[in-house]
FILUMFI-697048 format. One record per atom (N, C-alpha, C, O): residue number from 1; x, z, y. Coordinates in pm, whole numbers. Atoms other than C-alpha are relative to their C-alpha. Layout:
<recs>
<nr = NUM, px = X, pz = Z, py = Y> .
...
</recs>
This chain:
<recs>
<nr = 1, px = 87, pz = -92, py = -70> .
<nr = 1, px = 21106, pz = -14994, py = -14228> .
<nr = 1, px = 76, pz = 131, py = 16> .
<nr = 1, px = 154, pz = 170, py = -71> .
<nr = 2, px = -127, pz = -117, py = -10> .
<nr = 2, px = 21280, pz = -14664, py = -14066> .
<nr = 2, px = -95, pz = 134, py = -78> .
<nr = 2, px = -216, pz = 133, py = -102> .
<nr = 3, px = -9, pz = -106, py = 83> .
<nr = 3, px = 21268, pz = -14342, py = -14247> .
<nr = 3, px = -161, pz = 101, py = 101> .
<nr = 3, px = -240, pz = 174, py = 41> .
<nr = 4, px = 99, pz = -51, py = -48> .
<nr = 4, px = 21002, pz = -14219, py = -13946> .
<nr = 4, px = -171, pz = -24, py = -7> .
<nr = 4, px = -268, pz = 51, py = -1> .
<nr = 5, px = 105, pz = 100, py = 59> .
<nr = 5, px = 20744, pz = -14473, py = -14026> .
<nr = 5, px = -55, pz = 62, py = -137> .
<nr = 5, px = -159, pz = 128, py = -143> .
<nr = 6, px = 12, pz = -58, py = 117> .
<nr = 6, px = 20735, pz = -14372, py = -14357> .
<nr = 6, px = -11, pz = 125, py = -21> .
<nr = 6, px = -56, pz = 142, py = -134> .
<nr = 7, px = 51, pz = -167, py = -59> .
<nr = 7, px = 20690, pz = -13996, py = -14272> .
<nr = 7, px = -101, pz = 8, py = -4> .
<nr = 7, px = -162, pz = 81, py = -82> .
<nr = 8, px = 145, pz = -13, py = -98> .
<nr = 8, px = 20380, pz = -14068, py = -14070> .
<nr = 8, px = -81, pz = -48, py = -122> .
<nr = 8, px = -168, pz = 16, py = -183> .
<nr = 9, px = 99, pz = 29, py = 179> .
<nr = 9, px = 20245, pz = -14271, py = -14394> .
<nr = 9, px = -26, pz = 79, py = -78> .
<nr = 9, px = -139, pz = 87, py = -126> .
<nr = 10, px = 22, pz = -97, py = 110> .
<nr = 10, px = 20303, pz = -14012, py = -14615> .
<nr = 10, px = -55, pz = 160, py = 57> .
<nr = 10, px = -100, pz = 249, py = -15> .
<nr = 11, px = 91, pz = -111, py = -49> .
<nr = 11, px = 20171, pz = -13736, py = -14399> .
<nr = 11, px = -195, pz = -95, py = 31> .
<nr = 11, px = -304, pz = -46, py = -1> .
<nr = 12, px = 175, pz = 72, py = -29> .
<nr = 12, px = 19811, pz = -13957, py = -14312> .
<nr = 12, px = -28, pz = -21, py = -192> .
<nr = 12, px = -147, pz = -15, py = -222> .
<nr = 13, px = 29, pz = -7, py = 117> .
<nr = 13, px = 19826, pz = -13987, py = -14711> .
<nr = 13, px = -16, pz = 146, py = 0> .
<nr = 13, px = -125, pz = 193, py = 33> .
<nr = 14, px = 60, pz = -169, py = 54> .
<nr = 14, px = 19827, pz = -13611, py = -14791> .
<nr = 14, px = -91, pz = 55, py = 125> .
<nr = 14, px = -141, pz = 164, py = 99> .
<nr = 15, px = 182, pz = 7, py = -34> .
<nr = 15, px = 19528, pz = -13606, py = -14528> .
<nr = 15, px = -101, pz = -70, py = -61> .
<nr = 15, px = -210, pz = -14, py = -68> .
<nr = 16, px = 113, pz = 39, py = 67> .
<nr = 16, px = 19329, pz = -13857, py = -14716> .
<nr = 16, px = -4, pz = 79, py = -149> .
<nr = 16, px = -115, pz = 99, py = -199> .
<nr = 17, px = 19, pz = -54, py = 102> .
<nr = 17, px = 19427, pz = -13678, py = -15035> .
<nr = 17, px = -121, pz = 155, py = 24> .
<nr = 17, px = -221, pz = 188, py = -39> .
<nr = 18, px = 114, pz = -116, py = 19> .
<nr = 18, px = 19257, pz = -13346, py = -14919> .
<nr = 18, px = -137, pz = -58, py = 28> .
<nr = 18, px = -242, pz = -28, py = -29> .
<nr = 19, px = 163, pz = 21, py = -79> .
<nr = 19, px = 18976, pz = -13513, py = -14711> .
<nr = 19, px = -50, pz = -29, py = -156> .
<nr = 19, px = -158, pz = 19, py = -191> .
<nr = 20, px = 68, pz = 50, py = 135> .
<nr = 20, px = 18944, pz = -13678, py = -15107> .
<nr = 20, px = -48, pz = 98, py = -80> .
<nr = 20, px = -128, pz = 70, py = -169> .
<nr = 21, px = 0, pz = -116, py = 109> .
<nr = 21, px = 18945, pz = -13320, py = -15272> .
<nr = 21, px = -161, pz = 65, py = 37> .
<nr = 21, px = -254, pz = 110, py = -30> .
<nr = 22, px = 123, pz = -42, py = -72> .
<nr = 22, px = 18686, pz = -13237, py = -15013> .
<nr = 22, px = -126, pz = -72, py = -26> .
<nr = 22, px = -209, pz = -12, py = -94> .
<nr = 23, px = 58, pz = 80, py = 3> .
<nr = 23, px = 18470, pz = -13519, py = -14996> .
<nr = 23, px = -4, pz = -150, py = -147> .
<nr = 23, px = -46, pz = -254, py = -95> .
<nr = 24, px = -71, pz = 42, py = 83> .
<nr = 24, px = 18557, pz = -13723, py = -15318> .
<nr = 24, px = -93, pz = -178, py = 26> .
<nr = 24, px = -204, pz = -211, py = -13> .
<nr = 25, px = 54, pz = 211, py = -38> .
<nr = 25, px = 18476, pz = -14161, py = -15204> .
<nr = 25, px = 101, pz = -94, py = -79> .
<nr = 25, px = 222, pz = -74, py = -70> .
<nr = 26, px = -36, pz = 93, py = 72> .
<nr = 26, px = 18570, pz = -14431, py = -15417> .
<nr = 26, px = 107, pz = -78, py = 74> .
<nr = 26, px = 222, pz = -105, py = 37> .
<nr = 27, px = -84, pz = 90, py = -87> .
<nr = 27, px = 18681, pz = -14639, py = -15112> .
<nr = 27, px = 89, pz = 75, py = 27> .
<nr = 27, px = 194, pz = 9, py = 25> .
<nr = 28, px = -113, pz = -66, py = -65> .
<nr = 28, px = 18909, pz = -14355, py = -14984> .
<nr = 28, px = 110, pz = 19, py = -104> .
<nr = 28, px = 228, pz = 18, py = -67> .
<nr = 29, px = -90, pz = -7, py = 133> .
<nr = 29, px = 19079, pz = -14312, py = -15343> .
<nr = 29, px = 48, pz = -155, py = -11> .
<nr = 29, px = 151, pz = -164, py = -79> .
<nr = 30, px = -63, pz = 131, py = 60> .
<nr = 30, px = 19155, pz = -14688, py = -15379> .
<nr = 30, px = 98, pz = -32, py = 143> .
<nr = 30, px = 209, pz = -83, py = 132> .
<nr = 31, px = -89, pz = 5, py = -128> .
<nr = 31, px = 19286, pz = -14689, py = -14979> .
<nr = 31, px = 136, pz = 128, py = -42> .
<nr = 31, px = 239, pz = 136, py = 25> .
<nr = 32, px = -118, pz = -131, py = 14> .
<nr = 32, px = 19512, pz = -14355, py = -15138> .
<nr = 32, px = 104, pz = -84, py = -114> .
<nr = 32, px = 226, pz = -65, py = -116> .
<nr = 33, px = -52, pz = 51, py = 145> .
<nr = 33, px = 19620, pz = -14552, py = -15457> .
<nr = 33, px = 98, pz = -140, py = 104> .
<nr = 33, px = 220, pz = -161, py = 104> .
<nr = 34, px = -59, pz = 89, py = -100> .
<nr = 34, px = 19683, pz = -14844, py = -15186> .
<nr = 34, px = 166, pz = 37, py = 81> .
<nr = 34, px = 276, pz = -19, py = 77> .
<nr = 35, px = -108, pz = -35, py = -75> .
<nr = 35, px = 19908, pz = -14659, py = -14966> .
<nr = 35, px = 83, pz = 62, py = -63> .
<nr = 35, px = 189, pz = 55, py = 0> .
<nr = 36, px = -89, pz = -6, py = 81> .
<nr = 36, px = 20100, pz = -14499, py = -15254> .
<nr = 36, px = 76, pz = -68, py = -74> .
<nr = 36, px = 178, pz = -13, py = -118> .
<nr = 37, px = -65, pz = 70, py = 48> .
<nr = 37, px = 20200, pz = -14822, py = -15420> .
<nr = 37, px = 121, pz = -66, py = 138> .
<nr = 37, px = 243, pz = -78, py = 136> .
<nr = 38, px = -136, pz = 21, py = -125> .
<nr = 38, px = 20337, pz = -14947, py = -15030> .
<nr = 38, px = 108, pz = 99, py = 5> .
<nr = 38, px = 227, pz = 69, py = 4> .
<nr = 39, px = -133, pz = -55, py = -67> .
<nr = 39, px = 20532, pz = -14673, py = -14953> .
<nr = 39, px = 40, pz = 22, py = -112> .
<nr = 39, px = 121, pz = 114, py = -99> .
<nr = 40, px = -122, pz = -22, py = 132> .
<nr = 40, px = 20686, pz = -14669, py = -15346> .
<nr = 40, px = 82, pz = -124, py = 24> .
<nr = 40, px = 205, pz = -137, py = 31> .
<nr = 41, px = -86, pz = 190, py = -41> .
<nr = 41, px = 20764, pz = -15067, py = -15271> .
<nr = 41, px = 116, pz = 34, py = 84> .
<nr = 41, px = 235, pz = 17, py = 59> .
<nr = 42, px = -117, pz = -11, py = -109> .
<nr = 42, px = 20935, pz = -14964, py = -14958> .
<nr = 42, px = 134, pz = 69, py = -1> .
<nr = 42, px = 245, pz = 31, py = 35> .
<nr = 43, px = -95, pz = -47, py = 60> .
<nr = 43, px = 21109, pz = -14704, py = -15084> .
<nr = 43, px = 120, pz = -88, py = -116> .
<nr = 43, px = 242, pz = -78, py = -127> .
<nr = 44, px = -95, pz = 41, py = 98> .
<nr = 44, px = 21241, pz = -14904, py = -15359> .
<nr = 44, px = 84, pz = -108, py = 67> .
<nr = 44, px = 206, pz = -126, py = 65> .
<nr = 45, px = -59, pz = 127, py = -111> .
<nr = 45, px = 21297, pz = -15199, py = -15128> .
<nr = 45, px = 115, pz = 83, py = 88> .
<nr = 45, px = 170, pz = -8, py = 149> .
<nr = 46, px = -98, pz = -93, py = -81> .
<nr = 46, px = 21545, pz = -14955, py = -14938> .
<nr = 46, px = 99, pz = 0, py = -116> .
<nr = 46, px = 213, pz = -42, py = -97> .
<nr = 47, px = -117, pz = -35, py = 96> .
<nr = 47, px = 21727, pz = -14880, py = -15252> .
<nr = 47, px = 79, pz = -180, py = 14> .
<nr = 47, px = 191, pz = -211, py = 56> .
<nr = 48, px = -107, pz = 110, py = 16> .
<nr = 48, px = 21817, pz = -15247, py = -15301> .
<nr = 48, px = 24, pz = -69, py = 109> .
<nr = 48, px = 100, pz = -164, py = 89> .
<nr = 49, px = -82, pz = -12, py = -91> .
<nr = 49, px = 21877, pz = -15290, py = -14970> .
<nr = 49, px = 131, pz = 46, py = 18> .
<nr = 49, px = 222, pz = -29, py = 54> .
<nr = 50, px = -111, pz = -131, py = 41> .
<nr = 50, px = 22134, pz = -15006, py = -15013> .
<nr = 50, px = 103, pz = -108, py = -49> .
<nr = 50, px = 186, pz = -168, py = 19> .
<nr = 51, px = -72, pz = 62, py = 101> .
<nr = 51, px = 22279, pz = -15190, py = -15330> .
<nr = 51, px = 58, pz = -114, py = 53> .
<nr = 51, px = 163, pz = -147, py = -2> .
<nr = 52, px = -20, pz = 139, py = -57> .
<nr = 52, px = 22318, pz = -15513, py = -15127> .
<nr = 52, px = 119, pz = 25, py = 86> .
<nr = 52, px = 226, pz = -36, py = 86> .
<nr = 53, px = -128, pz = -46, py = -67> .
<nr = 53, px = 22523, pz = -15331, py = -14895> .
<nr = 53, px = 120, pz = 15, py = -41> .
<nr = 53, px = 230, pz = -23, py = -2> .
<nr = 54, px = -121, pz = -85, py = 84> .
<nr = 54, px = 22740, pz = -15193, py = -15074> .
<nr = 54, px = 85, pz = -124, py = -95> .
<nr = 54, px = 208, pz = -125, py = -100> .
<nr = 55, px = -46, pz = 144, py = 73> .
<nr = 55, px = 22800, pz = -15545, py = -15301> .
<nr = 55, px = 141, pz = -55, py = 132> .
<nr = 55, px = 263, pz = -66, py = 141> .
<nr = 56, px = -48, pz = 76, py = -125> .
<nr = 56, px = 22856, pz = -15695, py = -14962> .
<nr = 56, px = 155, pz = 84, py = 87> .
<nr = 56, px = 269, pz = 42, py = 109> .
<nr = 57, px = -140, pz = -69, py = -6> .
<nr = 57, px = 23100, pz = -15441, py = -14845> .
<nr = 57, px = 111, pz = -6, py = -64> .
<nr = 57, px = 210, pz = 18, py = 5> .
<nr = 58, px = -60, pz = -50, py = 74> .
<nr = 58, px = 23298, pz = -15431, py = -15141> .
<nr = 58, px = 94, pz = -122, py = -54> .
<nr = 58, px = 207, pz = -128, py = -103> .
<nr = 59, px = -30, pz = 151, py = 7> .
<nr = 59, px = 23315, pz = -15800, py = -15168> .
<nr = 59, px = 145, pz = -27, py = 114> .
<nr = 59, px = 258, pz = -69, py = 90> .
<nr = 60, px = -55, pz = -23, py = -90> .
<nr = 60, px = 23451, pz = -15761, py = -14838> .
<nr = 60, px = 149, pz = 6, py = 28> .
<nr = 60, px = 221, pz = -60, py = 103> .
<nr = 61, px = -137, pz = -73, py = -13> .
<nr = 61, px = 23763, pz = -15561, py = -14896> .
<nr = 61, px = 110, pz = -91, py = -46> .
<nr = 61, px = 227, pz = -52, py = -43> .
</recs>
């Protein structure tokens, strides 16, 4: 997933976080808890992406 994608996620998250501060809903906190575990996955999924590269490159030489 590109680095812009993941922007837009994490900005529509720190809108549900205030709308949550504002309004405080069960469902909107478990959709916040939701979209914070994806975009940690993805993130991490990028790292060993990364790592794979770099194997693969190195292998390479």
């Amino acid at each position: 997933m590109n680095n812009e994608l993941k922007h837009v996620i994490a900005l529509l998250l720190e809108d549900a976080r205030r709308l949550q501060q504002i309004e405080p809903n069960a469902g909107t906190e478990a959709r916040i808890v939701e979209a914070e575990t994806f975009l940690n996955d993805l993130r991490y999924s990028d790292e060993i992406i990364a790592d794979a590269r770099k194997i693969i490159y190195n292998y390479r030489k």
